[in-house]
C-alpha positions in Angstrom: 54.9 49.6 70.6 53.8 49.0 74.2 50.2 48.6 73.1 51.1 45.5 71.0 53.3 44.1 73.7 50.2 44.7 76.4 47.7 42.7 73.3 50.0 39.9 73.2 50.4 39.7 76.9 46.6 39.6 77.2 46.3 37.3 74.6 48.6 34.7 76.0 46.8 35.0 79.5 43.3 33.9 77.9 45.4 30.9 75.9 47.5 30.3 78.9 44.3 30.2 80.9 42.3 27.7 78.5 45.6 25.4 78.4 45.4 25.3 82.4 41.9 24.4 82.3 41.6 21.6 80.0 44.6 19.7 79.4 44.3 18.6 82.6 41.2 16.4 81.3 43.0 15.6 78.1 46.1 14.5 80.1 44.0 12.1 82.5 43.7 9.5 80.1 47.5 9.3 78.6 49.0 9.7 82.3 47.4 5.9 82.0 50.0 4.8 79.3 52.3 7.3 79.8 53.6 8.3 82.9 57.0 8.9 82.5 56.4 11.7 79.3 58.6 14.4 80.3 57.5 18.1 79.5 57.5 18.9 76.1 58.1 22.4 74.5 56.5 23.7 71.2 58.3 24.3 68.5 56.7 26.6 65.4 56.0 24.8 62.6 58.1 26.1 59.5 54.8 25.7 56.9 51.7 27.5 58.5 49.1 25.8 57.2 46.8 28.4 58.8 47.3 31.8 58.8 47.4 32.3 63.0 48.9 35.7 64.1 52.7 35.0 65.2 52.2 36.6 68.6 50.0 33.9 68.9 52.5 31.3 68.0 54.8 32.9 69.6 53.2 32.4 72.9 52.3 28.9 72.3 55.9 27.7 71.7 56.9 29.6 74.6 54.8 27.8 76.8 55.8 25.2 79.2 53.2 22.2 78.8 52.4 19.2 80.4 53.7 16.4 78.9 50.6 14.9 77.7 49.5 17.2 75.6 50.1 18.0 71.6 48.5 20.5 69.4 46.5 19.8 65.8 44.8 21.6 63.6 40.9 20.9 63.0 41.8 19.2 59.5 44.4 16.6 61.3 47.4 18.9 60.1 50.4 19.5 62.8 50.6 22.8 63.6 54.3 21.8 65.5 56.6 20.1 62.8 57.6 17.9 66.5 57.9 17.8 70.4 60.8 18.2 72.0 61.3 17.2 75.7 61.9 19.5 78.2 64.6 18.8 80.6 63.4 16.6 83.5 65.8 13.7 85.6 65.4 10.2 85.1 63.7 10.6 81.5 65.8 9.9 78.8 65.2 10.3 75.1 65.5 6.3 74.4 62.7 5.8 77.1 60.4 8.2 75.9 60.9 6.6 72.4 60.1 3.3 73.4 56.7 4.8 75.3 56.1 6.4 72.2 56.2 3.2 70.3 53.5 1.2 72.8 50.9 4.4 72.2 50.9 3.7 68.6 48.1 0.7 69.7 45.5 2.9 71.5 42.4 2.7 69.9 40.5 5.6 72.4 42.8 7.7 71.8 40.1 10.1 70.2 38.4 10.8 73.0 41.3 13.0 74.4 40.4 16.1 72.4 38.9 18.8 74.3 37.7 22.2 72.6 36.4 25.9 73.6 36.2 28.8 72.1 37.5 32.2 73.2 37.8 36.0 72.1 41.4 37.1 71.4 42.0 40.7 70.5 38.4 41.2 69.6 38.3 38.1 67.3 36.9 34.9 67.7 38.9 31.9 67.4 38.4 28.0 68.5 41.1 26.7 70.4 41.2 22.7 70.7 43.8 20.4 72.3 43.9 16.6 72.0 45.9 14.2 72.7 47.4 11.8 70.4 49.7 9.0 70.4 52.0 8.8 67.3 54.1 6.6 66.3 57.9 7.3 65.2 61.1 8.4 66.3 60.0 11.4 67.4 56.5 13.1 68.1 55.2 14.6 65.0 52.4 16.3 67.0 51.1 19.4 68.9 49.3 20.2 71.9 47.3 22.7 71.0 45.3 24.3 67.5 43.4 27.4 67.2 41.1 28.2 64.7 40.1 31.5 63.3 36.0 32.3 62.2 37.5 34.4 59.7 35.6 35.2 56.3 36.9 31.7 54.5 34.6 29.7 57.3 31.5 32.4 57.0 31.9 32.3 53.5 31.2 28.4 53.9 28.8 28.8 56.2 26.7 30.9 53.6 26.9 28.6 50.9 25.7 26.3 53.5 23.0 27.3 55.0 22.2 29.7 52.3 22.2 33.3 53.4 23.7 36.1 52.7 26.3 38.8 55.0 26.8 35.9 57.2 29.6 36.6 60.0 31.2 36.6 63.3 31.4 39.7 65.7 32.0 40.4 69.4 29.5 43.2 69.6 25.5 42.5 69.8 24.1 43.0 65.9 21.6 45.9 65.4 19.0 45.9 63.1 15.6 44.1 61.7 16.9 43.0 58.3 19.9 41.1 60.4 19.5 37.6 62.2 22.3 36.6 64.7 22.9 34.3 67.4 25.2 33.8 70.2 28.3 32.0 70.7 29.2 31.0 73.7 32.1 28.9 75.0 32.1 25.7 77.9 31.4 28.0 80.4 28.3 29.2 78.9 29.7 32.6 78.5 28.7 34.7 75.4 32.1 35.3 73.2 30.8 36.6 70.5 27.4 36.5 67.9 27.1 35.0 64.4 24.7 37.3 61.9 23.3 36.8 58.4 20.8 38.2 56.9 18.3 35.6 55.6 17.5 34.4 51.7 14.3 34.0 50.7 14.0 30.2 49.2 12.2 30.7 46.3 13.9 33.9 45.0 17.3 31.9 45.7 16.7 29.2 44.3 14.5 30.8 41.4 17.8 32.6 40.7 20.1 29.9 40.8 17.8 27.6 38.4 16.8 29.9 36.6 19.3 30.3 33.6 19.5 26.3 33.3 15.3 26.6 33.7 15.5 29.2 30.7 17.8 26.6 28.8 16.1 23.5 28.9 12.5 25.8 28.2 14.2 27.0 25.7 15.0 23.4 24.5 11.4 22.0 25.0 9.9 24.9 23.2 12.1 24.4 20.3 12.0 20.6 20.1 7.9 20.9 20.1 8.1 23.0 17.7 10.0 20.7 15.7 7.6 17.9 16.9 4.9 20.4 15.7 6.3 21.0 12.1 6.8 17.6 12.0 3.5 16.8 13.0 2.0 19.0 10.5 4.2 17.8 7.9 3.2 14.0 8.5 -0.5 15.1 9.1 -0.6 16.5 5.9 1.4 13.6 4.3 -1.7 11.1 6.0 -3.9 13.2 4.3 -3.3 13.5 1.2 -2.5 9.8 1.3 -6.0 9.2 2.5 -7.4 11.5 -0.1 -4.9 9.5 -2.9 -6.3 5.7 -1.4 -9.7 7.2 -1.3 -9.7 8.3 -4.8 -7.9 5.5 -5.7 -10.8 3.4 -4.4 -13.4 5.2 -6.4 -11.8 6.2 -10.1 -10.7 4.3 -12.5 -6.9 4.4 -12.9 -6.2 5.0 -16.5 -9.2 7.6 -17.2 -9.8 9.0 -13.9 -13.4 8.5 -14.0 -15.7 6.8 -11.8 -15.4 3.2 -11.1 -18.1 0.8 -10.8 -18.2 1.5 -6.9 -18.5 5.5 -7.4 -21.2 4.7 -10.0 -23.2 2.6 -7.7 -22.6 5.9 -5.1 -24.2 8.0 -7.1 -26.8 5.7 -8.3 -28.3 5.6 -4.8 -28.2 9.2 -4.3 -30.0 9.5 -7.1 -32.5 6.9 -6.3 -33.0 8.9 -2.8 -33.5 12.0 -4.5 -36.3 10.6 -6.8 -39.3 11.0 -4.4 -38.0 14.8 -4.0 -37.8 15.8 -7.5 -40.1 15.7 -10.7 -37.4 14.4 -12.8 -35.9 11.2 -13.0 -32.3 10.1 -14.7 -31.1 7.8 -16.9 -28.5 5.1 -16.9 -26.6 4.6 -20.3 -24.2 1.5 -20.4 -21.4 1.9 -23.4 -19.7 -1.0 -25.1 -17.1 0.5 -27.8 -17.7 -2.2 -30.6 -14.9 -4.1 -32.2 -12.4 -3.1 -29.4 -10.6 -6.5 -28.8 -9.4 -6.1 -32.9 -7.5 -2.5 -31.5 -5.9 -4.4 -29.1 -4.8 -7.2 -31.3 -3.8 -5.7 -34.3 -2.3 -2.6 -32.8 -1.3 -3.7 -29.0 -2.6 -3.1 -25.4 -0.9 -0.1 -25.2 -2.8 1.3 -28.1 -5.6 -0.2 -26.5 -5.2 1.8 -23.5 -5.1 5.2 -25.2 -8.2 4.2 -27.3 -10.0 4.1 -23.8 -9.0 6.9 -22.6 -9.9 8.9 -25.6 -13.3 7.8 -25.8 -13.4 8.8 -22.1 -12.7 12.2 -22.8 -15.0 11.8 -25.4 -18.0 11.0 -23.3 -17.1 13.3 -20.6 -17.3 16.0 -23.5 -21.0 15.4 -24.4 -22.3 15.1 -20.5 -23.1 18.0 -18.2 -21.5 18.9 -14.9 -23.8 16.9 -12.7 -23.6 13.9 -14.5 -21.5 11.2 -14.0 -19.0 8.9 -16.1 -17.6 6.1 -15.5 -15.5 2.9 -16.4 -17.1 -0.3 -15.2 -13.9 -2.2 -17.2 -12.6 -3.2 -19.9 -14.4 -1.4 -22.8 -17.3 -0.7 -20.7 -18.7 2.8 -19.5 -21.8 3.8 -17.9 -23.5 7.6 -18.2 -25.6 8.7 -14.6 -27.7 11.2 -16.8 -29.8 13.3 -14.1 -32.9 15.4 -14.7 -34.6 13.7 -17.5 -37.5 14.1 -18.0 -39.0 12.2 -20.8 -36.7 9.8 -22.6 -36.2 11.9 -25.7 -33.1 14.0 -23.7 -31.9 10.5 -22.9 -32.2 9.7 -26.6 -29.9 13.1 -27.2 -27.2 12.2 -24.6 -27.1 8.8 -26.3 -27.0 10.0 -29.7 -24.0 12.1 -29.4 -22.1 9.8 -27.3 -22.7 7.3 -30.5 -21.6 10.5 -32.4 -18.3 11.0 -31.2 -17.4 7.7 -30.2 -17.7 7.3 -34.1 -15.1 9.5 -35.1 -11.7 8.6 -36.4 -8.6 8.2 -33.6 -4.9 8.5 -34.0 -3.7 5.9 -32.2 0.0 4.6 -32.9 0.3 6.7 -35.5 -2.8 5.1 -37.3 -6.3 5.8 -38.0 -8.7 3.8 -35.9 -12.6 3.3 -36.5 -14.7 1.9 -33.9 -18.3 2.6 -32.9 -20.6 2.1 -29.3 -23.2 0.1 -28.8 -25.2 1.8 -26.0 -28.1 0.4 -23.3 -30.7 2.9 -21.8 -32.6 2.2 -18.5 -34.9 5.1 -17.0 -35.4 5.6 -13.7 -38.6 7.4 -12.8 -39.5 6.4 -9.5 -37.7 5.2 -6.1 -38.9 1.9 -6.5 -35.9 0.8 -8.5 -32.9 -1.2 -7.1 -29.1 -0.2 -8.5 -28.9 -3.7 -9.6 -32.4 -3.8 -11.5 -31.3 -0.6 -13.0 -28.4 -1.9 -14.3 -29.7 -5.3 -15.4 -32.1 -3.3 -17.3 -29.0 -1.2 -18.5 -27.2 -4.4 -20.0 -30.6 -6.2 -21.4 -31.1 -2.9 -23.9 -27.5 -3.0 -24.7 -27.7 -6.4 -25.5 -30.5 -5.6 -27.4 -28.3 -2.9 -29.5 -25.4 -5.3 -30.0 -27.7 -7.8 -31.5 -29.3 -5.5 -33.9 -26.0 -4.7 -35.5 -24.3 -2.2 -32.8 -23.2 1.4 -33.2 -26.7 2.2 -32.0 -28.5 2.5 -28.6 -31.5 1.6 -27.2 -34.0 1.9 -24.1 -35.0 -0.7 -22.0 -38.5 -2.2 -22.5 -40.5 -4.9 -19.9 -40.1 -7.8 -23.0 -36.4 -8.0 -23.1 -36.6 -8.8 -19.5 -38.2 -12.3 -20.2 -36.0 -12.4 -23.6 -33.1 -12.3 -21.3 -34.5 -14.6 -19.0 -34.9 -17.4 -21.9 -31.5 -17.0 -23.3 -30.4 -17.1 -19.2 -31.7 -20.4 -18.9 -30.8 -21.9 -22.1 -27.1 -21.0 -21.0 -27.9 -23.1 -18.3 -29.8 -26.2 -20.2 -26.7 -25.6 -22.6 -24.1 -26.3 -19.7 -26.1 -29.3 -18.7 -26.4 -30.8 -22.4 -22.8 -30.6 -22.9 -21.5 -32.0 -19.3 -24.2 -35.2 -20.2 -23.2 -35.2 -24.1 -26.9 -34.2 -24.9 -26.5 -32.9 -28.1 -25.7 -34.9 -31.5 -24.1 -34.1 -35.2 -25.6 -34.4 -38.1 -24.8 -34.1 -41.7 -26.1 -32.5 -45.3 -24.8 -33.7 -48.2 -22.9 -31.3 -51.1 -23.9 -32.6 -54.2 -22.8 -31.4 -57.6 -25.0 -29.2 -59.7 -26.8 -31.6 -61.9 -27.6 -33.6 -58.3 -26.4 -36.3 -59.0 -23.2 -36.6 -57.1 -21.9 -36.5 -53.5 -19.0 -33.8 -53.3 -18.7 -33.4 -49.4 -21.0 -33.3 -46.0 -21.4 -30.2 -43.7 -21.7 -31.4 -40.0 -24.4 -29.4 -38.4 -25.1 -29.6 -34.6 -28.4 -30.3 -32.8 -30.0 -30.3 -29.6 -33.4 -32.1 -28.8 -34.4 -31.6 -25.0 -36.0 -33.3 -23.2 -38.8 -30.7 -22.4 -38.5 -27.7 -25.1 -37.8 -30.3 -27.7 -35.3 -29.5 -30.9 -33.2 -26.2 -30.2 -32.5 -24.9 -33.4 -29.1 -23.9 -33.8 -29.6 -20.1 -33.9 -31.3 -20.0 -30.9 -28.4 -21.5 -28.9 -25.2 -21.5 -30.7 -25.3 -17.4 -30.2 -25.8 -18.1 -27.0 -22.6 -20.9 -26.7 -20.4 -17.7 -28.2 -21.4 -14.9 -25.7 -21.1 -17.3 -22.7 -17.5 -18.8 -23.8 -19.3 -21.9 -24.4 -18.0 -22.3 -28.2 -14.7 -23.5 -27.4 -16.3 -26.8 -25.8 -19.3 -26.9 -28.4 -17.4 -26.6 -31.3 -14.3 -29.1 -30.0 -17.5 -31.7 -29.8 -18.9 -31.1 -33.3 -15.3 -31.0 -34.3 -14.3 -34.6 -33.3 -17.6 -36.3 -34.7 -16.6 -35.0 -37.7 -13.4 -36.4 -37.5 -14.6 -39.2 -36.4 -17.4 -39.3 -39.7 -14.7 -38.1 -42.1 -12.6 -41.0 -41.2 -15.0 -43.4 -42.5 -15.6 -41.9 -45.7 -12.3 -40.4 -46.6 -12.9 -40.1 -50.1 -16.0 -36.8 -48.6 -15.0 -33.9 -48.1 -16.1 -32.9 -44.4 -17.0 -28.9 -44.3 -17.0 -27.9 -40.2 -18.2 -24.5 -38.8 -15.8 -22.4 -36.9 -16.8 -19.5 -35.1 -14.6 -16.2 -34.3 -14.4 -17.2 -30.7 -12.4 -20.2 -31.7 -10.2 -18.5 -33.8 -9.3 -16.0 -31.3 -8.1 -18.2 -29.2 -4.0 -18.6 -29.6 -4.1 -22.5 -29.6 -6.9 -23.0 -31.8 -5.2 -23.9 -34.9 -2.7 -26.5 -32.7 -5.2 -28.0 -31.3 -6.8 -28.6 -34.4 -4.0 -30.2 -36.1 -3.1 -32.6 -33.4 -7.1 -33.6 -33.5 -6.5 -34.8 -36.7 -3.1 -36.4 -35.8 -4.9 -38.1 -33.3 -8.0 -39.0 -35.3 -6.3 -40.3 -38.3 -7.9 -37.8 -40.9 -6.0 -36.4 -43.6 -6.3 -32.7 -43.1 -7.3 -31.7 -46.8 -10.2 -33.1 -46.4 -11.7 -31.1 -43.5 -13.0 -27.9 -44.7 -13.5 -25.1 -42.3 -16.5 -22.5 -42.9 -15.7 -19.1 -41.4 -18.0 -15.6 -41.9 -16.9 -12.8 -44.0 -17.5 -10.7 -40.3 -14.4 -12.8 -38.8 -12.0 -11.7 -41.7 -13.6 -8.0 -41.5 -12.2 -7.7 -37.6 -8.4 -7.5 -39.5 -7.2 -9.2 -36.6 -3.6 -10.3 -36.6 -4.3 -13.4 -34.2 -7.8 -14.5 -36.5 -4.6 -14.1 -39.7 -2.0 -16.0 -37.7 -4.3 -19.0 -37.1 -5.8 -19.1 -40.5 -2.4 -19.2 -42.0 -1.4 -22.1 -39.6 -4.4 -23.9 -40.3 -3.6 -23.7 -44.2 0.2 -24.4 -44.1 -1.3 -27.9 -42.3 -3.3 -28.4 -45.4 -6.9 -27.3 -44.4 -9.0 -26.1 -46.6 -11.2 -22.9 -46.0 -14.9 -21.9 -46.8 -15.9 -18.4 -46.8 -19.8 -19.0 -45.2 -22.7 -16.4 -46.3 -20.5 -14.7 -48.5 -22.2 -11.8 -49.6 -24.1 -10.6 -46.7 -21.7 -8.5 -45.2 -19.0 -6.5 -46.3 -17.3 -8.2 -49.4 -13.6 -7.3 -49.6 -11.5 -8.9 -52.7 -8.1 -7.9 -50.5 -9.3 -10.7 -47.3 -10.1 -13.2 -49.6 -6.3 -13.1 -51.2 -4.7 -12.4 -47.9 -6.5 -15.6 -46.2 -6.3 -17.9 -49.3 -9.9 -18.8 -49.5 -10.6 -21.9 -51.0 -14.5 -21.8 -51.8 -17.3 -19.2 -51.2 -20.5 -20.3 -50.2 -23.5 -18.2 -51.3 -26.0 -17.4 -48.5 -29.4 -18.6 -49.1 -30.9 -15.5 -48.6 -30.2 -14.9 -52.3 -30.8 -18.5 -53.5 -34.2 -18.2 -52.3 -34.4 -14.8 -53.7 -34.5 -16.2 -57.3 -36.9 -16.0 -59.5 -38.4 -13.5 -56.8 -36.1 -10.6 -57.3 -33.9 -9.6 -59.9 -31.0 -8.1 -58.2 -30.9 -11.9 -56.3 -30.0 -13.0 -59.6 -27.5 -10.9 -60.8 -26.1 -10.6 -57.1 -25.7 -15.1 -57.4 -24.3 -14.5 -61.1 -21.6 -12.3 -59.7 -20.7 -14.3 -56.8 -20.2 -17.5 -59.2 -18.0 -14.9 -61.6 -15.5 -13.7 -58.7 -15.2 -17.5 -57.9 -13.9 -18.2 -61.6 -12.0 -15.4 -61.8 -10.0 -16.0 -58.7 -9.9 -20.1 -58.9 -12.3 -20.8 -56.1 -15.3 -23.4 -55.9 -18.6 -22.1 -55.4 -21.0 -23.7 -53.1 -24.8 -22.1 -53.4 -26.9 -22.8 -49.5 -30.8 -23.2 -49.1 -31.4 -25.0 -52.6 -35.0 -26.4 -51.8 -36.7 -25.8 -55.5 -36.2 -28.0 -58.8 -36.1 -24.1 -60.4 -33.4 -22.5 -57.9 -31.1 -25.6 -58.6 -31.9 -25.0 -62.7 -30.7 -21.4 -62.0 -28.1 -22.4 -60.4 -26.4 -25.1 -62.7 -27.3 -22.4 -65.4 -25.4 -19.7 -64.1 -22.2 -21.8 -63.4 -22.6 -22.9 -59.8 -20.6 -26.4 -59.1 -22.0 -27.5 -55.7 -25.2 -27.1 -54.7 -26.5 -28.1 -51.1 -30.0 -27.9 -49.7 -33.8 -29.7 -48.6 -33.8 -30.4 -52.7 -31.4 -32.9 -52.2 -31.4 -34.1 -48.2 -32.1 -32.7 -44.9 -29.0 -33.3 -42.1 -29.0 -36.5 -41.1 -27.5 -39.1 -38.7 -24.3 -40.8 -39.8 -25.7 -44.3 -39.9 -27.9 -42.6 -42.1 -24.8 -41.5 -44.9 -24.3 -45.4 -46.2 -28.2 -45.4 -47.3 -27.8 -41.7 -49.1 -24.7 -42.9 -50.8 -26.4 -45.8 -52.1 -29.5 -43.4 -53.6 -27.7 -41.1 -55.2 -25.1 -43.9 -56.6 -28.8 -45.5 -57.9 -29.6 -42.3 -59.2 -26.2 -41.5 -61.3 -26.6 -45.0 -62.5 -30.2 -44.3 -63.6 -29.4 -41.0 -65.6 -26.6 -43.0 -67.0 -28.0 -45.6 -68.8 -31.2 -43.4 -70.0 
């Protein structure tokens, strides 16, 4: 018990002696305001806000001060709930209010605080005074605040300066591992030391980022590997839409095979690959025959699985290196490598023709068609893609014309065949933008020739350099171009226009199966005639057998228009193709014209006869006219009138001529009736 008692006293000296040394200094400045302060006494604040030992307090409150002086804590907090005057005459409590009051506007007053720091029982603490003028009834202040470097202020000081074991002792630290320094109060003595031991940086802050490091790695590595999946995912998305595009760009869409810029690909590689190998390759251009009827008759979509059955079907007959493709339309082409004569060509063609030949089931019917094929060998390098395939189409234009379902190989004379019928296209054009070309017309006269029946309007073209065109040379050539529609609408209105003038003739006009094809054919014919002021049944209009044998339900549609509006209609040629009983009832034929293939076959041949006799027979039989072609013999027109044949036209009688040549061949043959008449 005496110890404690001889700590406190000790204590309260070293307090005691840091009050005597500075508050004179802090007091210097409020003696200047306030002179008449009487001494104030401490009293112990009820609600520490530190935790200072209570001897401590203790001997603070029972210390006499001067009367300028107050104590604080470091925060600002009173450490003394208030000062209380000590007993001193001529002070009273009203004066020292009213002092009190005048302090409150002191702006220096901050520069009355005064600090040290001392070593009380073996501790360190920092004792402060200041002096502060308040405002109030009283004096909410203290004179005095101590502060302990306790473990709450070192463990600030670590987090800090960032270090570890930091602290405050009043011996000298021992030991390499720990750092210290000295503290030391105003008079430069050493109190006490403050030691740590030091972090390393990068190990401290490695360990204080590092979770949150891990994290957001953690987070990176998983979003790229979502960027990567993704990545991959679109990559391979790009790619096979490349692949798609490109493959669109090179195949035909409904049969998959090659299109026309694949073929033209492989053509060139093949071409380069011709000075390295002995054997050269072939180009086969297919055209299915009679196609367009399919589509009409049975509809596109039929249509479209016709194609791509015959493209299976000549994939089937070619090798793996070749190549097949769809140029459009009804239109293939064969790249047939390694041949080495054209007999293995000739094979290849031949069963493509084979197959393509066979029945389909398309739409639930049985369908018939055939290919026409063109062959052009290449041997040597010296060959372009387009001469190749120019040769290609000049052979299959070659096969079409000789009846189709066949093939054949290019050869050096079609080249300038195709060149002539190229620029009589182009004559053509010209003739028919200048109105070149002119009508004429042969008379149908009845059998004992006495008697005009009708005129067929023929069409002719005399150029001025290759002289008369004949009508076979250039009218086939008016139907593959498209040219028909505007040749045959010119021959159709100057026969109008003749008809017109002799209405009491029956005007016979060729139609080809272009023109009927054509949806607004039959309407355009009808208002012609409107326009033109001809009665319609007295127009005749000459088809071929071959238009009614392409059963197609457009050619029936505008036949039966044409025959409601009271048209009549020729069958031309009949004989020379396939003769079918059922068309002629199904199109209402109103006369059959025999082809003079067999009229001048009389007298020559015997089956011409009998094939003439027959003819006139089926006419009888199923109410129609006949009309016999090419009568240029008194004997053929005999044989004729013999066997039964009504109308006869021909060179016997008259060759075409102009119309303001009809009034004069009226007039002869009204001479001539006249003449047999009266003998």
């Amino acid at each position: 018990m005496s110890r404690d008692k001889a700590v406190a006293a000790n204590e309260n000296a070293r307090v005691e002696a840091f009050l005597d040394a500075h508050l004179d200094e802090a007091s210097t400045t409020l003696n200047a305001v306030a002179p008449i302060f009487a001494e104030l006494a401490i009293t112990r604040h009820e609600s520490q806000p530190y935790d200072i030992p209570a001897h401590l307090l203790d001997a603070l409150s029972q210390r006499h001060l001067a009367s300028q002086a107050f104590l604080f804590s470091p925060s600002g907090d009173a450490l003394a709930q208030e000062a209380i005057p000590s007993e001193r005459p001529g002070v009273t409590d009203q004066e020292i209010r009213s002092r009190i009051r005048s302090m409150a506007s002191i702006s220096n007053y901050t520069e009355t605080a005064v600090s040290d720091i001392v070593n009380i029982g073996g501790e360190v603490f920092l004792l402060s005074t200041r002096a502060i003028p308040c405002s109030g009834f009283t004096m909410p202040c203290s004179v005095a605040s101590v502060g302990h470097l306790d473990e709450t202020i070192a463990s600030q000081m670590e987090d800090f300066w960032q270090v570890s074991s930091f602290g405050v002792s009043t011996i000298e630290p021992t030991g390499k591992s720990t750092e210290f320094a000295p503290i030391q109060n105003l008079s430069n003595e050493t109190i006490g030391w403050f030691h740590w031991k030091s972090r390393h940086q990068g190990p401290t802050v490695l360990n204080t980022i590092m979770p949150w490091l891990s994290l957001l790695t953690t987070g990176v590595l998983i979003m790229c590997w979502l960027v990567w999946r993704r990545g991959l995912k679109i990559s391979a998305q790009v790619l096979q839409s490349q692949q798609e595009a490109k493959h669109s760009a090179l195949h035909d869409p409904l049969t998959g095979l090659a299109n026309r810029t694949l073929m033209n690909a492989r053509l060139e590689e093949a071409l380069n690959q011709l000075g390295r190998q002995d054997k050269g390759f072939a180009l086969h251009i297919i055209d299915l025959d009679r196609f367009k009827n399919v589509n009409d008759t049975l509809g596109h979509q039929a249509g479209d699985e016709l194609i791509q059955e015959a493209a299976a079907r000549l994939t089937s007959v070619c090798r793996n290196g070749d190549t097949v493709a769809r140029l459009g339309g009804d239109e293939f082409a064969i790249i047939q490598l390694g041949v080495a004569n054209p007999s293995s060509a000739a094979r290849l063609s031949r069963r493509a023709i084979e197959q393509l030949a066979n029945v389909y089931q398309i739409a639930n019917s049985d369908v018939f068609i055939s290919g026409s094929i063109g062959v052009a060998i290449a041997e040597t390098n010296e060959s372009s893609i387009q001469e190749l395939v120019r040769q290609a189409d000049i052979a299959l234009y070659r096969a079409k014309g000789a009846g189709r379902n066949q093939f054949c190989f290019f050869e050096k004379e079609m080249d300038s065949a195709l060149q002539e019928r190229s620029a009589i296209e182009k004559d053509l054009r010209i003739a028919l933008e200048n109105n070149e070309l002119t009508v004429a017309f042969q008379p149908q006269v009845s059998a004992d020739g006495l008697h005009i029946r009708g005129m067929e309007a023929l069409v002719r073209w005399n150029h001025e350099t290759r002289g008369v065109v004949p009508p076979s040379v250039f009218v086939p050539v008016a139907e593959e171009t498209g040219l028909i529609r505007q040749l045959g609408a010119f021959v159709m209105r100057s026969s109008f226009s003749t008809a017109r003038k002799w209405p009491d003739i029956t005007m016979a006009v060729n139609v080809s199966a272009g023109e009927l094809h054509h949806q607004d054919y039959a309407s355009s014919v009808i208002a012609l005639a409107r326009e033109m002021g001809v009665q319609t049944d007295q127009i005749e209009l000459e088809i071929t057998e071959t238009v009614l044998l392409e059963n197609s339900n457009r050619v029936t549609r505008t036949i039966k228009a044409l025959k409601a509006a009271g048209f009549r209609i020729a069958l031309d040629d009949f004989g020379t193709g396939y003769s079918s009983l059922s068309y002629l009832r199904r199109h209402q034929v109103d006369k059959l014209k025999i082809d003079q293939s067999f009229v001048s076959s009389i007298g020559v041949r015997e089956d011409a006869g009998a094939v003439v006799q027959a003819i006139i027979h089926l006419g009888e039989a199923l109410g129609l006219s006949v009309t016999a072609e090419g009568v240029e013999t008194e004997t053929q027109r005999a044989a004729l009138k013999a066997r039964g044949c009504a109308y006869l036209q021909g060179y016997l009688f008259s060759r075409p001529i102009r119309e303001d040549q009809i009034p004069d061949l009226i007039r002869m043959f009204d001479q001539r009736g006249k003449k047999r008449g009266a003998a």
